[in-house]
C-alpha positions, 0 to 999 in steps of 0.5 A: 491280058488279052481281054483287058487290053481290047477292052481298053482298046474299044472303050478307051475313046468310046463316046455312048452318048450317040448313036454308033455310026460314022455316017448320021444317014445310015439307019441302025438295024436292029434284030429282036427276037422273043421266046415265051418261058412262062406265063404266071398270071392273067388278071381279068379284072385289071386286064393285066398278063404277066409272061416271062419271056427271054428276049434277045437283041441284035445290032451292030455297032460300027466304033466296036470293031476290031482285028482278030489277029492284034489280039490274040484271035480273040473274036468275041468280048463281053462288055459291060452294057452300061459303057455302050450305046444301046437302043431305047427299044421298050414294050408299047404295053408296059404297066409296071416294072416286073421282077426281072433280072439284072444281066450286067453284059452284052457279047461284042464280035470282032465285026462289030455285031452286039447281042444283048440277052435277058431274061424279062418279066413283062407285065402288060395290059392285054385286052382279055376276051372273058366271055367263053370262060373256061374254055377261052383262048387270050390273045396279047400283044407285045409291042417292041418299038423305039421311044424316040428315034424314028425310023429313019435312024433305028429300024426294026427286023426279026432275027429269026424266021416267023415259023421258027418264032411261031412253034417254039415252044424249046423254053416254055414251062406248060405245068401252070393253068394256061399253055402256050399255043403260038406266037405270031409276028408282024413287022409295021410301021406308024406315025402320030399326027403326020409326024415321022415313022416309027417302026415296031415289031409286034409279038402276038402271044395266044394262050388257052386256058386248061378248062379241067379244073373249071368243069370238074369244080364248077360245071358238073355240080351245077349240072348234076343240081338240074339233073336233081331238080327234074328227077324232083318232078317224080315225088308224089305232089301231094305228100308235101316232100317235094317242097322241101326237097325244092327249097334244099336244092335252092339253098344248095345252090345259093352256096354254090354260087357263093362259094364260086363267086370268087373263081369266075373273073370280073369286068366291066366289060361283059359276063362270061358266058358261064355266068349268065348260065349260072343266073338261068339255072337259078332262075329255073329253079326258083321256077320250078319251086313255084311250080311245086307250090302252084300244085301243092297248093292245090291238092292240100286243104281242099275244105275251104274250096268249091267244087272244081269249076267246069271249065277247068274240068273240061280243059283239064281232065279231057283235052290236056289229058289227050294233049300229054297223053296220059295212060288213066285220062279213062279213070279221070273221065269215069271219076268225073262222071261219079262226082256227077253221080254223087252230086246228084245223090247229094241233091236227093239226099237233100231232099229227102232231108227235107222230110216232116218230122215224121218223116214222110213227103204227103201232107195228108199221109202226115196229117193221118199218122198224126191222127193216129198216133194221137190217138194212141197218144190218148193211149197212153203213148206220149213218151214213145213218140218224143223219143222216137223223134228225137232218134229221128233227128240224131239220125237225120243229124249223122246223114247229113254229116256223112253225106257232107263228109263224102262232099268234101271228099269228092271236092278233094278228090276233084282238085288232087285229080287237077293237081296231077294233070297240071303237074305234069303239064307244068313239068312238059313245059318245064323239059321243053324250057330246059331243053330250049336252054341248053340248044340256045348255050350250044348255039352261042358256044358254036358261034364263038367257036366259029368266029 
């Protein structure tokens, strides 16, 4: 047959333990020629990219040529790629052997041009730039070069045009997490040590990641917990739900974190961007759980504390409720000035409360009762003026204690009057800080997305 016989005719003297020219000056020309089919897996932690790409190669071999004519027009024969010479071209990038499939053949025309088509699992080191996760854009490069000839003996083209390799998308599978933007390449030559040129052709494969599970799963929770963390601010600071409802949303988002702690990708190089976010919202939340307790701690158990001191009611109750414009700073002024009131009728009281036994301030007006009712006490009255004295310290007894009662009210009611006005002055700040915050992430999202 036809095949057999010309596959005897150029294996038969065949020797593919040299390079395949007759003249050891001419340089062996090979075209490569790279088309991305899928992108299965990208390792942040060990910067590792797994493609799988068909790859294509072309050269032309000078001991395999043939006349159509003697055979048949046969122009084309597929010939088993361990009889011949073929380049030693690998990938610079190379970290472990994927999975590829064995192809057996390469075609050989009859003008001595060999094409050898496979399939490869590339698996590759790739310097992967993590900060702006999920929404990163990867850039890896494939490095084709010969291991040991330099090249003056194999040389390195593009069997395509560069556009043509850059938009070819005809054999990419896009249904996993990353697509395909575009292939770039470049054609350069390097040495080692002033030592003989080696030629190599680099394949830049940029990918982007699909950034909508990431948000949906990590994003707009985490969002949506800060929202309810300012809504929070609203509750009443002294009914005591606040804290709870704090310290629930500290948990709640503890577990998130530890449930999302395996998503985000991990290296020793840097922190994306969406972690350091993760870490700041925590921390506004432990800040504002303090903030709650500041406040709490304020408005609640009053007993035990003093009056509200002057100058926290001067800066307080009148310049910072000028400052945060607050509707009722008239009432907290009107309050002030009726705690003054009813120090003032405390401190009467008090002395009034000093009063005789009988209950009278002049000396000589008591020493005259006295006269008097010892008199009526030689009357036969003694037992009248023992009880009667006796109602009058029970009641002096219960003036004091309402009059103490109202004290310890009017304290309370001082600190509650605090309480709200820092609250809502810690809650301005708290605004501005989230506020800040987020102009600083959309600041460094747009210097990355300009660099």
């Amino acid at each position: 047959p036809t095949l057999r016989r010309l596959s005897h005719y150029l294996l038969a003297h065949y020797q593919k333990g040299s390079r395949p020219v007759r003249d050891w000056r001419t340089t062996t020309n090979v075209a490569i020629d790279l088309m991305v089919y899928a992108i299965l897996s990208v390792d942040e932690k060990n910067q590792v990219l797994t493609t799988y790409i068909w790859y294509r190669q072309h050269w032309t071999d000078e001991f395999l040529k043939w006349d159509p004519a003697r055979f048949d027009n046969l122009t084309q024969i597929s010939l088993p790629v361990e009889s011949i010479w073929v380049p030693d071209i690998l990938i610079n990038e190379f970290v472990d052997v994927g999975k590829s499939p064995h192809v057996p053949y390469v075609y050989v025309s009859h003008h001595g041009e060999v094409q050898n088509l496979k399939p490869i699992q590339v698996m590759t080191a790739c310097s992967l730039d993590i900060y702006s996760f999920p929404f990163d854009v990867q850039n890896c490069s494939l490095t084709f070069t010969s291991w040991l000839h330099h090249i003056r003996d194999i040389n390195l083209s593009l069997w395509r045009q560069p556009e043509l390799v850059k938009f070819d998308r005809s054999v990419f599978m896009n249904q996993g997490e990353w697509e395909l933007l575009y292939v770039l390449s470049r054609f350069q030559e390097f040495s080692v040590k002033s030592s003989d040129s080696y030629a190599e052709m680099k394949f830049y494969v940029v990918i982007r990641r699909r950034p909508l599970f990431y948000t949906v799963s990590l994003l707009l929770p985490s969002i949506f917990l800060m929202v309810m963390d300012i809504v929070g601010f609203y509750l009443p600071p002294h009914s005591g739900e606040r804290v709870s409802f704090k310290i629930t949303l500290l948990l709640g988002y503890s577990v998130f974190l530890i449930i999302v702690s395996d998503t985000l990708p991990a290296t020793a190089v840097g922190t994306p961007l969406i972690g350091i976010y993760f870490v700041v919202c925590m921390a506004l939340l432990v800040i504002s759980l303090t903030e709650t307790i500041l406040i709490v701690r304020l408005v609640h158990k009053q007993d035990l504390q003093p009056h509200v001191p002057e100058w926290v009611k001067h800066l307080l109750l009148e310049r910072a409720t000028v400052l945060l414009c607050v509707r009722d700073r008239k009432k907290f002024s009107q309050s002030r000035t009726q705690s003054l009131d009813i120090s003032r009728q405390v401190e009467n009281n008090d002395s009034t409360a000093k009063l005789t036994p009988y209950g009278c301030e002049d000396p000589r007006e008591c020493g005259a009762v006295g006269g008097t009712r010892s008199t009526l006490a030689f009357a036969g009255r003694t037992e009248g003026l023992a009880a009667l004295q006796e109602v009058l310290r029970e009641t002096t007894a219960i003036r004091q204690l309402l009059e103490k009662r109202e004290e310890f009210r009017d304290v309370a009611r001082e600190w509650l009057q605090v309480g709200y006005v820092l609250d809502v002055l810690l809650f301005r700040v708290y605004l501005a800080a989230v506020l800040a915050y987020s102009i600083t992430l959309g600041t460094l999202w747009s210097v990355w997305r300009d660099a």
